[in-house]
VOVEXSE-515848 format. One record per residue: residue number from 1; residue in three letters; x, z, y of N, C-alpha, C, O in turn. Coordinates in steps of 0.05 Angstrom, whole numbers, plus 32768, in hexadecimal, padded with zeros to 4 digits. Example, Ala and Ser with C-alpha at 12.3 -4.5 7.8 and 13.67 -1.06 7.14 Angstrom:
2
{seq->1&type->ala&n_px->8108&n_pz->809C&n_py->7F8E&ca_px->80F6&ca_pz->809C&ca_py->7FA6&c_px->8108&c_pz->809C&c_py->7FBE&o_px->811D&o_pz->80A9&o_py->7FBE} .
{seq->2&type->ser&n_px->8101&n_pz->808E&n_py->7FD3&ca_px->8111&ca_pz->808F&ca_py->7FEB&c_px->8102&c_pz->809D&c_py->8001&o_px->810C&o_pz->80A1&o_py->8017} .
//
This chain:
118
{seq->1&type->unk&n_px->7E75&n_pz->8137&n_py->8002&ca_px->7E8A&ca_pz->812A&ca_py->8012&c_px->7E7C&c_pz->8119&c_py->8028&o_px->7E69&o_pz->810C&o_py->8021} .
{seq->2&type->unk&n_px->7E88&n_pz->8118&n_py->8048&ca_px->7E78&ca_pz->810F&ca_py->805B&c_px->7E8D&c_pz->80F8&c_py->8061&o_px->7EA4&o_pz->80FD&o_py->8067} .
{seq->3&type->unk&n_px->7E81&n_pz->80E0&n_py->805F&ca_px->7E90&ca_pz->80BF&ca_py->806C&c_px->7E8F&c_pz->80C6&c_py->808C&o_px->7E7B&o_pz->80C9&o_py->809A} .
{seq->4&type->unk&n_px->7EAF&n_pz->80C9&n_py->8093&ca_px->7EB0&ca_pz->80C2&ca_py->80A7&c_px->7EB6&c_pz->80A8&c_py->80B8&o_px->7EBC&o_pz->80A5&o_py->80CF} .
{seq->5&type->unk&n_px->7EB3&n_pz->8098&n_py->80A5&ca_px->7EC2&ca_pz->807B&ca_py->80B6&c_px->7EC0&c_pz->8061&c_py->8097&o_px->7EC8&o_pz->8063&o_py->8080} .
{seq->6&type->unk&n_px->7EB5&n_pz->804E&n_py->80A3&ca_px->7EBD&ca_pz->803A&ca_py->808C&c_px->7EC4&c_pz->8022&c_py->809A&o_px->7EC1&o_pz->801B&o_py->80B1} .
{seq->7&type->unk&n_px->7ED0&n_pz->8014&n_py->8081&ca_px->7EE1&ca_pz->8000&ca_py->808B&c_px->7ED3&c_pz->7FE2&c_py->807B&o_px->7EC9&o_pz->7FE2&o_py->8065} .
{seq->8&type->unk&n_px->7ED5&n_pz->7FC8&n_py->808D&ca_px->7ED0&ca_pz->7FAE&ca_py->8075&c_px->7EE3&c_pz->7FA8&c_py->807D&o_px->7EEC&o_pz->7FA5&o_py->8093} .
{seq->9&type->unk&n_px->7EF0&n_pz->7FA1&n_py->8059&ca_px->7F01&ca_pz->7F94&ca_py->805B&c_px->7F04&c_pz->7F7C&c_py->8057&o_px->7EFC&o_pz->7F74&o_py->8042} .
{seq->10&type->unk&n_px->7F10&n_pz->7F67&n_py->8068&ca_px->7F0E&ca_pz->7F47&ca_py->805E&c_px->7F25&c_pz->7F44&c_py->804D&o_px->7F23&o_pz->7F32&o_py->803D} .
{seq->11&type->unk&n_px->7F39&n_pz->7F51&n_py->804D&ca_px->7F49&ca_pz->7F47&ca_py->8033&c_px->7F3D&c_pz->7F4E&c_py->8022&o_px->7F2C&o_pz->7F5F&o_py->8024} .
{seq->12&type->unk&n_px->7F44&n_pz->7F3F&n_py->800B&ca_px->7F33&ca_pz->7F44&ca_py->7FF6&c_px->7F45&c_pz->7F41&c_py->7FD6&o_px->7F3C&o_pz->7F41&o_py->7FBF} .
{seq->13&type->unk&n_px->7F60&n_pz->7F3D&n_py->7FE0&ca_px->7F6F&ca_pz->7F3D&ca_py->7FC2&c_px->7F70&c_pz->7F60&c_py->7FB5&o_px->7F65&o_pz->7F68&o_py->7FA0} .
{seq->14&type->unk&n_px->7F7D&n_pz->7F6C&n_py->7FC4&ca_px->7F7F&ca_pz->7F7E&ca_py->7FB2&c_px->7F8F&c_pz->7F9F&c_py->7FC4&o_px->7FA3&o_pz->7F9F&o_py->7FD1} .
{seq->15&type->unk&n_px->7F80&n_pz->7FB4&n_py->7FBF&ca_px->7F81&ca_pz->7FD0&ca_py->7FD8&c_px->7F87&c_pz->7FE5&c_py->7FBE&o_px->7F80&o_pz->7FE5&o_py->7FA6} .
{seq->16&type->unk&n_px->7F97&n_pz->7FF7&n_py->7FCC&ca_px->7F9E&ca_pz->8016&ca_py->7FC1&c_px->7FA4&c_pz->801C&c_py->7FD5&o_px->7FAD&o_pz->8012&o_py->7FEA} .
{seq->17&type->unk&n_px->7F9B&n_pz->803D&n_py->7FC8&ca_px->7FA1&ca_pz->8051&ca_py->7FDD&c_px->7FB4&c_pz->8068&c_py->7FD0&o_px->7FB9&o_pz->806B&o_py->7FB8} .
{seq->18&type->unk&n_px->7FBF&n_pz->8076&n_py->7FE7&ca_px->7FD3&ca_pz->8084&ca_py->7FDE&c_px->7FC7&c_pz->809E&c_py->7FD5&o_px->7FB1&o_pz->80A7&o_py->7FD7} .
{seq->19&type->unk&n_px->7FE0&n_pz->80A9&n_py->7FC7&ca_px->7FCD&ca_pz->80C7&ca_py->7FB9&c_px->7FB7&c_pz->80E1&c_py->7FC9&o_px->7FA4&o_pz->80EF&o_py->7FC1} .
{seq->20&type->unk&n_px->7FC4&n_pz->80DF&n_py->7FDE&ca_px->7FB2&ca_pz->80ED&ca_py->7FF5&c_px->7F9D&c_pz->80EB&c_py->8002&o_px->7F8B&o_pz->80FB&o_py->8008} .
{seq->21&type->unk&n_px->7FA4&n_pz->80CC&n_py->800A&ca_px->7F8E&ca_pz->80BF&ca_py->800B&c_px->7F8F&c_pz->80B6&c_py->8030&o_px->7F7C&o_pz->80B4&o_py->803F} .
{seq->22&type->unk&n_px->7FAF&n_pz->80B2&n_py->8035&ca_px->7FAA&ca_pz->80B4&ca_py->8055&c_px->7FB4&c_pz->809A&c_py->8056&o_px->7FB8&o_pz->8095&o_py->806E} .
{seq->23&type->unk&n_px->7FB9&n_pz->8088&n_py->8049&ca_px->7FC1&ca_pz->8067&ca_py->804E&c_px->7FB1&c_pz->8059&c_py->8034&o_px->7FA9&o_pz->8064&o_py->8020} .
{seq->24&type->unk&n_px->7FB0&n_pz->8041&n_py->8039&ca_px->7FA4&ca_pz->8030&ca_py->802C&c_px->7FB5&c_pz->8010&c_py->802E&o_px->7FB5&o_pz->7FFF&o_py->803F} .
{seq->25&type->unk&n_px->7FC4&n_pz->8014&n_py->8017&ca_px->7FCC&ca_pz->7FEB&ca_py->801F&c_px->7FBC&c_pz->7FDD&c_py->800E&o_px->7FB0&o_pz->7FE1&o_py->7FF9} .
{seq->26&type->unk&n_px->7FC2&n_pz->7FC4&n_py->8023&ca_px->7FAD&ca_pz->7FA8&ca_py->8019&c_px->7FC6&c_pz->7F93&c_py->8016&o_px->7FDC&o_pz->7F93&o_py->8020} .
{seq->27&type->unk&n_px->7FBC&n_pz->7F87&n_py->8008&ca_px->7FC7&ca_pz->7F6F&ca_py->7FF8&c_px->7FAF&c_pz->7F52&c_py->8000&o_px->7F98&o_pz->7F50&o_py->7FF7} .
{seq->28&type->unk&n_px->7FBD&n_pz->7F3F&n_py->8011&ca_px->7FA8&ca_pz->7F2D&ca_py->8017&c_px->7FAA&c_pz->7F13&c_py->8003&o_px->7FB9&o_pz->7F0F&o_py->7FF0} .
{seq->29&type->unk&n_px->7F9A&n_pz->7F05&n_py->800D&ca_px->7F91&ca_pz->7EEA&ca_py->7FF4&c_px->7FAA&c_pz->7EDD&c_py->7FF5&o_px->7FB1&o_pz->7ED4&o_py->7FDF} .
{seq->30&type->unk&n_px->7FBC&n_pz->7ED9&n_py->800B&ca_px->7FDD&ca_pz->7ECC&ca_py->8004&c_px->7FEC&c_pz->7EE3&c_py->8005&o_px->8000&o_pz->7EDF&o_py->8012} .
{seq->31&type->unk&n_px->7FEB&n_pz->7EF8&n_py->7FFE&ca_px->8004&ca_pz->7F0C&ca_py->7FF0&c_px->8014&c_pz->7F22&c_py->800F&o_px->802A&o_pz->7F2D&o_py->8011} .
{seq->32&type->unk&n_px->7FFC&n_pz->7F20&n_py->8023&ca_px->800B&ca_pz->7F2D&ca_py->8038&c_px->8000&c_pz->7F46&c_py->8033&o_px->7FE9&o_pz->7F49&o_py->802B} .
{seq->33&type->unk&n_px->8017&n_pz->7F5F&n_py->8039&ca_px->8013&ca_pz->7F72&ca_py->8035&c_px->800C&c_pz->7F84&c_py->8048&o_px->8021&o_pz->7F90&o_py->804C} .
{seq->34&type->unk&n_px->7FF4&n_pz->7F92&n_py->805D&ca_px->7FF5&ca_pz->7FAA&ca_py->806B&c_px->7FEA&c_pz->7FC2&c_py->8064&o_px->7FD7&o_pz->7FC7&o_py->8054} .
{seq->35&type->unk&n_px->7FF7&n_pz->7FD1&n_py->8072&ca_px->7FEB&ca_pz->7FEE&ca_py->8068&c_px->7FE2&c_pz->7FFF&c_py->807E&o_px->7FEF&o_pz->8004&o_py->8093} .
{seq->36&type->unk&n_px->7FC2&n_pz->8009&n_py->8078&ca_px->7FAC&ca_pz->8010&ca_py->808B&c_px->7FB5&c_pz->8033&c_py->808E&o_px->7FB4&o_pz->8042&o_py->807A} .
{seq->37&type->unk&n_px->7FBB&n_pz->803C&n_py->80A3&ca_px->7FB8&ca_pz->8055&ca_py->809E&c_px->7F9B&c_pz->8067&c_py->80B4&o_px->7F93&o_pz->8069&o_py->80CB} .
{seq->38&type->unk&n_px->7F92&n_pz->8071&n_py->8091&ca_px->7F74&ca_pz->807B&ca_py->809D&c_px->7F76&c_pz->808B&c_py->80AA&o_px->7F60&o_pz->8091&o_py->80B5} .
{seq->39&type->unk&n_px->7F8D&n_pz->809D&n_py->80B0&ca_px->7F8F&ca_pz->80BE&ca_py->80C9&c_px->7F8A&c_pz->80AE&c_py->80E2&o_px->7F75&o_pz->80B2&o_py->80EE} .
{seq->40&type->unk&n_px->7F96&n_pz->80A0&n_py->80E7&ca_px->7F9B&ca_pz->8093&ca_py->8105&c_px->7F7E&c_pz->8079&c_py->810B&o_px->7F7B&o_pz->806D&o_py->8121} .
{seq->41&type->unk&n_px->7F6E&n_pz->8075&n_py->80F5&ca_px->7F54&ca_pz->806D&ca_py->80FB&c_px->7F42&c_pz->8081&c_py->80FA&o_px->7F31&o_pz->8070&o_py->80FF} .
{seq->42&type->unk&n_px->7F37&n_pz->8092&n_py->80F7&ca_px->7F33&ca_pz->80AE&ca_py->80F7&c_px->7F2E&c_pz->80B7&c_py->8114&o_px->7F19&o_pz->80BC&o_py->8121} .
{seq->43&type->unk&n_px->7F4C&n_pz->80B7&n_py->811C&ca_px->7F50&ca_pz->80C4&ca_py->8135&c_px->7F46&c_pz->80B1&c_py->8146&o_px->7F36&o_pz->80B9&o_py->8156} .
{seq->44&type->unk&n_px->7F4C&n_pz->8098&n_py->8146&ca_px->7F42&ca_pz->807C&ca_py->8155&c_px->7F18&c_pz->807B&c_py->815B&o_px->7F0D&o_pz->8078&o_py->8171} .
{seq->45&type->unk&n_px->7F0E&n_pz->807E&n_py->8146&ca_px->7EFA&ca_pz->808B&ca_py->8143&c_px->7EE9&c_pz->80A2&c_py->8153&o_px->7ED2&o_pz->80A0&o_py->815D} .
{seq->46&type->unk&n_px->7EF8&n_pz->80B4&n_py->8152&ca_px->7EF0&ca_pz->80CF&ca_py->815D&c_px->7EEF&c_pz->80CB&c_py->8175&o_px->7EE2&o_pz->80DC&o_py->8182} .
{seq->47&type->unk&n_px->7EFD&n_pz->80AF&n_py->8185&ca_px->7EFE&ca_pz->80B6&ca_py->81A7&c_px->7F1E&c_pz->80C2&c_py->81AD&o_px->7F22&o_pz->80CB&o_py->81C3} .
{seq->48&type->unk&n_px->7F2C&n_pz->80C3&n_py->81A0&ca_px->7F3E&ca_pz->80D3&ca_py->81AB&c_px->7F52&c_pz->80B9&c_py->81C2&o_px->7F60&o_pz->80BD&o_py->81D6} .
{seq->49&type->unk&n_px->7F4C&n_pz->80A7&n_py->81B8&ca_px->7F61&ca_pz->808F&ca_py->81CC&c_px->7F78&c_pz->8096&c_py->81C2&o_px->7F89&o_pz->808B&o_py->81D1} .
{seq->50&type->unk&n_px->7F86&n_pz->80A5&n_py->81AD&ca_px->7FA6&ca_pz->80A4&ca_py->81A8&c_px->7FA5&c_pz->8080&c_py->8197&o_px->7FBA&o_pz->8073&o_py->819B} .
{seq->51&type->unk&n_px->7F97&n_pz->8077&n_py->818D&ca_px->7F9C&ca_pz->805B&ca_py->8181&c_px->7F91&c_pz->8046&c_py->8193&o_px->7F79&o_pz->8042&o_py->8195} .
{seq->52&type->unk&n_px->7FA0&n_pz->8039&n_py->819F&ca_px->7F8F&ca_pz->8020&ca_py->81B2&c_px->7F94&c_pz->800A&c_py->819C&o_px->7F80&o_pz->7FFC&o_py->819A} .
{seq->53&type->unk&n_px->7FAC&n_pz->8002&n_py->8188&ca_px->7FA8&ca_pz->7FEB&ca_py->8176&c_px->7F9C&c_pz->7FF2&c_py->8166&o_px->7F8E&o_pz->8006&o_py->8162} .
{seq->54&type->unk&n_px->7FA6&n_pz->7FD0&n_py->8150&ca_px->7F9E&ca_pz->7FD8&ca_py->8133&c_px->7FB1&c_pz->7FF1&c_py->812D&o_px->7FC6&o_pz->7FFA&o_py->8137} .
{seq->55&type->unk&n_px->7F9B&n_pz->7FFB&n_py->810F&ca_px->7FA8&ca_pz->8009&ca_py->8104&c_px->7FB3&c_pz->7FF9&c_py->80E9&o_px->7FC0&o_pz->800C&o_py->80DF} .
{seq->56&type->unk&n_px->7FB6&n_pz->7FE8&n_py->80DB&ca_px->7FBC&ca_pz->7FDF&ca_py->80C9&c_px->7FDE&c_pz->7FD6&c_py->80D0&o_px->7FE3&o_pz->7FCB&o_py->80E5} .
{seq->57&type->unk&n_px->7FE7&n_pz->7FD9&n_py->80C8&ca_px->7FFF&ca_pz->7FDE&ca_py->80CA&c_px->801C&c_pz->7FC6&c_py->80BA&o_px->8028&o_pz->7FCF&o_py->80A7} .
{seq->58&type->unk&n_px->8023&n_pz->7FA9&n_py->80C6&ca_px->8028&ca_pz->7F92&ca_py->80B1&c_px->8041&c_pz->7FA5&c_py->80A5&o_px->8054&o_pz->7FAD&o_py->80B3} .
{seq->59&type->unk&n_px->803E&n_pz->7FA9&n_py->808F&ca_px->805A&ca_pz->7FA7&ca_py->8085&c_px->8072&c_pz->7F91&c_py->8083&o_px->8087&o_pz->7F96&o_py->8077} .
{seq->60&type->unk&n_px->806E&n_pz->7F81&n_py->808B&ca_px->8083&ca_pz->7F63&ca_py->8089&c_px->8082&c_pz->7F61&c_py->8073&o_px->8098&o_pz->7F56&o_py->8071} .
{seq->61&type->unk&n_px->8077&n_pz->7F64&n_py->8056&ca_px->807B&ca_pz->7F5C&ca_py->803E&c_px->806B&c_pz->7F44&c_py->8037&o_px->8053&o_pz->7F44&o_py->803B} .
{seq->62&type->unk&n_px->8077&n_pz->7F2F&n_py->802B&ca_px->8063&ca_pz->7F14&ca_py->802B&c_px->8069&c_pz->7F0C&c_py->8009&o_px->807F&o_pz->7F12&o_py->8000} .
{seq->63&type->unk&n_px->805A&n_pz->7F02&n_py->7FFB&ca_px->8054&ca_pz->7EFC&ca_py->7FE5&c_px->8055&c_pz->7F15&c_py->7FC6&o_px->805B&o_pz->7F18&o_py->7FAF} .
{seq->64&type->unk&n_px->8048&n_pz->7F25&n_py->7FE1&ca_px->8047&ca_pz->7F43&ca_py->7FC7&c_px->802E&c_pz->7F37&c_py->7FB9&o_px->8020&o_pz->7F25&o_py->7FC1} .
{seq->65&type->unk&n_px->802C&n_pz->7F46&n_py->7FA2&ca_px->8015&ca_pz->7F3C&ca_py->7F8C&c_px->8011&c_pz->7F57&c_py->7F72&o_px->8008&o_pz->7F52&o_py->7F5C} .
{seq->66&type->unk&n_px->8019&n_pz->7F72&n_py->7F7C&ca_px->8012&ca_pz->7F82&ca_py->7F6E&c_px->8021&c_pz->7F95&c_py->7F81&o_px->8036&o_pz->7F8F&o_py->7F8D} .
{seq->67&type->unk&n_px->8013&n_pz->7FAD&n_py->7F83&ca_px->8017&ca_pz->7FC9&ca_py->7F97&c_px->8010&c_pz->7FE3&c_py->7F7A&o_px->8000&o_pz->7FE4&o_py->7F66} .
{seq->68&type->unk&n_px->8025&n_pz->7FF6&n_py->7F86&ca_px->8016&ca_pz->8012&ca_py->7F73&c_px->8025&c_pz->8020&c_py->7F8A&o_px->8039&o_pz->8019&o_py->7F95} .
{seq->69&type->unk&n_px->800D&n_pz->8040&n_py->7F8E&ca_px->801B&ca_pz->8051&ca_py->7F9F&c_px->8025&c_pz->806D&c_py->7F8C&o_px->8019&o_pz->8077&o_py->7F79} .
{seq->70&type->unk&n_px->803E&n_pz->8074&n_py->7F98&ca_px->8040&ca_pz->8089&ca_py->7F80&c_px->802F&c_pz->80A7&c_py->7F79&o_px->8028&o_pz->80B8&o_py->7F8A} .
{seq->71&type->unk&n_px->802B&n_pz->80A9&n_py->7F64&ca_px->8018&ca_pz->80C3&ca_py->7F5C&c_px->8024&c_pz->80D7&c_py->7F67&o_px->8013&o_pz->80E5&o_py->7F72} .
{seq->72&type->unk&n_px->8042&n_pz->80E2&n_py->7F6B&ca_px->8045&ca_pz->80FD&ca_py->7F71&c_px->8058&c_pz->80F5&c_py->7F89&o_px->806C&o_pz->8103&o_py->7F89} .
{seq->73&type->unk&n_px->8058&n_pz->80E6&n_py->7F9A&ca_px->805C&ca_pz->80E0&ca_py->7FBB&c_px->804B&c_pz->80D5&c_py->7FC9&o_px->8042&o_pz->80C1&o_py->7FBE} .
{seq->74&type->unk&n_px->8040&n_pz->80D9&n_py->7FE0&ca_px->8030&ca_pz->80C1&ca_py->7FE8&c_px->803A&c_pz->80B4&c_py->8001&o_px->802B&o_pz->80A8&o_py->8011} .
{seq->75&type->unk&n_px->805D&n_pz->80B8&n_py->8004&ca_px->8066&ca_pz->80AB&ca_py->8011&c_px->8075&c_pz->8092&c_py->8002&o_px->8088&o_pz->8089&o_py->800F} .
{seq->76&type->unk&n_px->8072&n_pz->8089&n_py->7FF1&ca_px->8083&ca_pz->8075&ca_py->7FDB&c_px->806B&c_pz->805B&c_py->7FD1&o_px->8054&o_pz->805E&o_py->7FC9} .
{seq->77&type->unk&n_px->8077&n_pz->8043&n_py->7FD4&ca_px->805F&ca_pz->8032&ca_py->7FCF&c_px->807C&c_pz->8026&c_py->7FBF&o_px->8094&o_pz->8025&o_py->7FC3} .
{seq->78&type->unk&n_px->8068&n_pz->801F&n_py->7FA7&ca_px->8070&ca_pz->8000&ca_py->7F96&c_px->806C&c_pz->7FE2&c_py->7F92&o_px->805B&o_pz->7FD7&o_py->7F84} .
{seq->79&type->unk&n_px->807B&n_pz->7FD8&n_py->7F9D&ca_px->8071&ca_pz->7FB9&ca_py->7FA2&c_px->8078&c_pz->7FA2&c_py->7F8C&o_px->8090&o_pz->7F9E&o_py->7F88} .
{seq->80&type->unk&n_px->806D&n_pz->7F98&n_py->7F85&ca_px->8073&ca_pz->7F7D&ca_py->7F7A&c_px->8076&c_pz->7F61&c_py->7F8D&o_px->8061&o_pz->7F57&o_py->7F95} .
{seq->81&type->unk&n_px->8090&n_pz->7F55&n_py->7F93&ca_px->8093&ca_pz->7F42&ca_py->7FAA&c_px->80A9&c_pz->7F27&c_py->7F8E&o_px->80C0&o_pz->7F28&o_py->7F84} .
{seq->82&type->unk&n_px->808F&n_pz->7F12&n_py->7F8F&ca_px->809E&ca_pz->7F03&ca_py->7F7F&c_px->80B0&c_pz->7F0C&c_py->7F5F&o_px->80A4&o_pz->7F16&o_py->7F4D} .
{seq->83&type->unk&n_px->80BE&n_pz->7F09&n_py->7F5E&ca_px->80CF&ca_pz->7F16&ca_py->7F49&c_px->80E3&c_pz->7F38&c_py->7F4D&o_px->80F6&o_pz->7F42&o_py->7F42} .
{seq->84&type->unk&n_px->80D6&n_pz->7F3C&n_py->7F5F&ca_px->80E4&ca_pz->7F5B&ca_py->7F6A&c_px->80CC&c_pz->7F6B&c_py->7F6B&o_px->80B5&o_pz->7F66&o_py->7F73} .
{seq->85&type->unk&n_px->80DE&n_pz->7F8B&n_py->7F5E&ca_px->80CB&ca_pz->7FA3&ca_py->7F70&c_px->80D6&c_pz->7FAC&c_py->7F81&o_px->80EF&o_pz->7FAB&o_py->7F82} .
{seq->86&type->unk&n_px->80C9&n_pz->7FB7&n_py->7F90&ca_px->80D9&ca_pz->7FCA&ca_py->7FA9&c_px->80C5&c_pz->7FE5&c_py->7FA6&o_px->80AE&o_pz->7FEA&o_py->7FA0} .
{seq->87&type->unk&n_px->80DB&n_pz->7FF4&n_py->7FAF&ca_px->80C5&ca_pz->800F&ca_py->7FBA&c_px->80CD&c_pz->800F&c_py->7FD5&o_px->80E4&o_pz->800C&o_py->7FDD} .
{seq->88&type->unk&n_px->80AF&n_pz->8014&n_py->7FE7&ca_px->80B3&ca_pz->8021&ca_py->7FFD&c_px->80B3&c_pz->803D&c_py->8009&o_px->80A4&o_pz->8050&o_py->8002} .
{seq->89&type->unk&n_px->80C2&n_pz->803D&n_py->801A&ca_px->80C8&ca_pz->805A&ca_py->8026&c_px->80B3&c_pz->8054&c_py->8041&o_px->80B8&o_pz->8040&o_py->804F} .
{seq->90&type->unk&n_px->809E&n_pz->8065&n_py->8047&ca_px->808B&ca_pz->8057&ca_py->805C&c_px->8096&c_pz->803D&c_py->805A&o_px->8093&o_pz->8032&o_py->8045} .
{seq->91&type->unk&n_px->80A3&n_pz->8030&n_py->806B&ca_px->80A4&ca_pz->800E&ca_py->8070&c_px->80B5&c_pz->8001&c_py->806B&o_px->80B7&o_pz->7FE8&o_py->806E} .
{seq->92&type->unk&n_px->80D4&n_pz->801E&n_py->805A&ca_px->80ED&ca_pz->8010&ca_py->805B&c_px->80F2&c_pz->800A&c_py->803F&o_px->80F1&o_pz->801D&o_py->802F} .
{seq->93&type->unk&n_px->80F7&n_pz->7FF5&n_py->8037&ca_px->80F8&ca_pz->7FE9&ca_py->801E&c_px->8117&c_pz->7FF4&c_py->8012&o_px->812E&o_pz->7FF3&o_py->801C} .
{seq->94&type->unk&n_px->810E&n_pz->8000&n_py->7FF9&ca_px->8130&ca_pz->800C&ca_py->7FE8&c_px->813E&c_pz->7FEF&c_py->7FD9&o_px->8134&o_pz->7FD8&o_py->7FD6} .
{seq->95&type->unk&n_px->814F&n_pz->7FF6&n_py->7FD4&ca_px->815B&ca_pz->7FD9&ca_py->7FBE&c_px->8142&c_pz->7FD2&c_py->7FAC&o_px->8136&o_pz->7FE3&o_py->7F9E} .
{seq->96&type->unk&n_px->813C&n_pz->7FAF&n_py->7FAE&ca_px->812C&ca_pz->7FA8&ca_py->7F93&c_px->813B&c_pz->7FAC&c_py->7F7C&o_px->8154&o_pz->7FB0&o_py->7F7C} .
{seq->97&type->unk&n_px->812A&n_pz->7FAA&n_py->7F68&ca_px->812C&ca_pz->7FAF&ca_py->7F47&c_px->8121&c_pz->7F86&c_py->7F3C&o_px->810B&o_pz->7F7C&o_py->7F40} .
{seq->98&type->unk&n_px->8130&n_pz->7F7D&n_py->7F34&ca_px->8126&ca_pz->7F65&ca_py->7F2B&c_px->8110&c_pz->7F65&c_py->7F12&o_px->8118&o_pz->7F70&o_py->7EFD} .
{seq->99&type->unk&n_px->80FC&n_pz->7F5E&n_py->7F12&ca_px->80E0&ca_pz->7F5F&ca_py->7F03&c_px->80D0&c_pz->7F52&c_py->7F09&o_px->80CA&o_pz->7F4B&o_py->7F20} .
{seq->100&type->unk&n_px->80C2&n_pz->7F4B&n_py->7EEF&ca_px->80A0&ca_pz->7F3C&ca_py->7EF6&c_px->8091&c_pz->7F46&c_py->7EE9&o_px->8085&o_pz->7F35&o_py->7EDB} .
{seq->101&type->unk&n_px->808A&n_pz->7F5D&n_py->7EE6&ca_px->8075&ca_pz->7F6E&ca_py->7ED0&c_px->8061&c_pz->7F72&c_py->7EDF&o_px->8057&o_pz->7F5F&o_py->7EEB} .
{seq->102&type->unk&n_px->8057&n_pz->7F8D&n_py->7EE2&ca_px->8033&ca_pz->7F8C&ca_py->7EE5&c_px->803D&c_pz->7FA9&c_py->7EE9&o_px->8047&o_pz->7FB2&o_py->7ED5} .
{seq->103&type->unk&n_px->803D&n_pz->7FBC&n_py->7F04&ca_px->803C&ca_pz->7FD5&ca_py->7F0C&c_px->8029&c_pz->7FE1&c_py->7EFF&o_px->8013&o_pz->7FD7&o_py->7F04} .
{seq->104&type->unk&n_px->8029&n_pz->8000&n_py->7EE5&ca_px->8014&ca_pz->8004&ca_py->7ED0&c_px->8016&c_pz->8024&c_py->7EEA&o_px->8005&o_pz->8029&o_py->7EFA} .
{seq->105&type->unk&n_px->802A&n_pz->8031&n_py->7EE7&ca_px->802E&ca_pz->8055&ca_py->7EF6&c_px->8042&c_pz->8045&c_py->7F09&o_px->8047&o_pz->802E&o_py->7F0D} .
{seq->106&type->unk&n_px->804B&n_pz->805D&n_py->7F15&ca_px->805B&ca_pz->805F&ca_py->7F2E&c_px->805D&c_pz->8079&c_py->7F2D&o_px->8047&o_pz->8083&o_py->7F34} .
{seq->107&type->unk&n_px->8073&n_pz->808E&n_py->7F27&ca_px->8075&ca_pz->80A3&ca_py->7F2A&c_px->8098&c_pz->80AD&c_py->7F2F&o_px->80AB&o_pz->80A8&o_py->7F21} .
{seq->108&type->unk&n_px->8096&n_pz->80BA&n_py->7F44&ca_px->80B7&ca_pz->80C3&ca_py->7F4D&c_px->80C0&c_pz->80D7&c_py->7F35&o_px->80D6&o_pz->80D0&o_py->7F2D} .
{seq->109&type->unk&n_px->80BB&n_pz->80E3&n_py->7F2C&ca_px->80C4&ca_pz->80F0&ca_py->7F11&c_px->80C6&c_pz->80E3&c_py->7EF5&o_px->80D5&o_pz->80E9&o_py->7EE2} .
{seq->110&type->unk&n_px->80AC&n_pz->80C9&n_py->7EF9&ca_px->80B9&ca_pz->80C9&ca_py->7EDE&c_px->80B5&c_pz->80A0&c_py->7EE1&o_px->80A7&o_pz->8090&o_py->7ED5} .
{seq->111&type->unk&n_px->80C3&n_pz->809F&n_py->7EF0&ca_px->80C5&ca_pz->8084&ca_py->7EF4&c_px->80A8&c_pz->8070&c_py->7EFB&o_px->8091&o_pz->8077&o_py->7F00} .
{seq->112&type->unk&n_px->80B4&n_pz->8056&n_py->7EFB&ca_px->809F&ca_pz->8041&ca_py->7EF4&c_px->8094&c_pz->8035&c_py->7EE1&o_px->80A6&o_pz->8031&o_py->7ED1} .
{seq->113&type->unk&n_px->807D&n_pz->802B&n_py->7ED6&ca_px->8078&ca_pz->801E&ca_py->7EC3&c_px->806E&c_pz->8009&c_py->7EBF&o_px->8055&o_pz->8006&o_py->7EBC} .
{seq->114&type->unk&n_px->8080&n_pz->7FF5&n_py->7EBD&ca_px->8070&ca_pz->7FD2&ca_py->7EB7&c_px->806E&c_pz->7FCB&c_py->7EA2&o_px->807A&o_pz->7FD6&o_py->7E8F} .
{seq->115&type->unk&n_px->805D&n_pz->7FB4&n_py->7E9F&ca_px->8057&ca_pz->7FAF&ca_py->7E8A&c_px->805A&c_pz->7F85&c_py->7E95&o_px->8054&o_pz->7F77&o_py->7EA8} .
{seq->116&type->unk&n_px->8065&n_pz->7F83&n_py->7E7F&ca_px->806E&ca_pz->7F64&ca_py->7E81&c_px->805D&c_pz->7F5A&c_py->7E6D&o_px->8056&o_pz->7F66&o_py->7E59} .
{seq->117&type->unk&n_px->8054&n_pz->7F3B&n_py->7E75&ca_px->8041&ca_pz->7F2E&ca_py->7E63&c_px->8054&c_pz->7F16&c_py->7E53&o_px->8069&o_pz->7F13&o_py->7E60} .
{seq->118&type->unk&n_px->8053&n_pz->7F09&n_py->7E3F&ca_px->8062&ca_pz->7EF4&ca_py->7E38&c_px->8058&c_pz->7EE0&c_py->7E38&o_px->8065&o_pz->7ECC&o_py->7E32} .
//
């Protein structure tokens, strides 16, 4: 396998990537959420000039503190924001689910799986 491109990252709380492998969100040290998409740094890279910004992408989500992307979509992210999950649709947030567990799977077939501490 040949590295085409690497990244440092200064956030440093906490990164997944999606099942494909074409986005990456970060989770920063106060709970802000963006999501990097690697096609469009890639292309940024190569010379092509289609990206003049960043590529990291803010989601507006602020005090997330646990992310899962789903195993059999890799358009679906799971968020943990305070006492709510949300799933995202690329950026559009569905109805939260009220919770404070610990994202274990993320799967569109066969649900989610948290695990709550006491």
């Amino acid at each position: 396998m040949k590295t085409c491109c690497s990244f440092r990252l200064k956030w440093g709380s906490n990164s997944a990537s999606q099942s494909n492998f074409r986005k990456l969100s970060l989770i920063d040290t106060i709970g802000y959420l963006s999501i990097l998409d690697l096609d469009m740094e890639v292309t940024r890279m190569a010379g092509d000039g289609t990206n003049s910004g960043e590529t990291a992408t803010p989601a507006d989500r602020k005090d997330v503190w646990a992310m899962k992307w789903a195993a059999d979509n890799p358009d679906l992210l799971a968020i943990m924001e305070k006492t709510r999950m949300y799933v995202l649709r690329g950026l559009d947030p569905e109805e939260p689910v009220v919770s404070s567990g610990y994202i274990c799977s993320f799967q569109v077939n066969y649900g989610t799986r948290i695990v709550r501490s006491r």
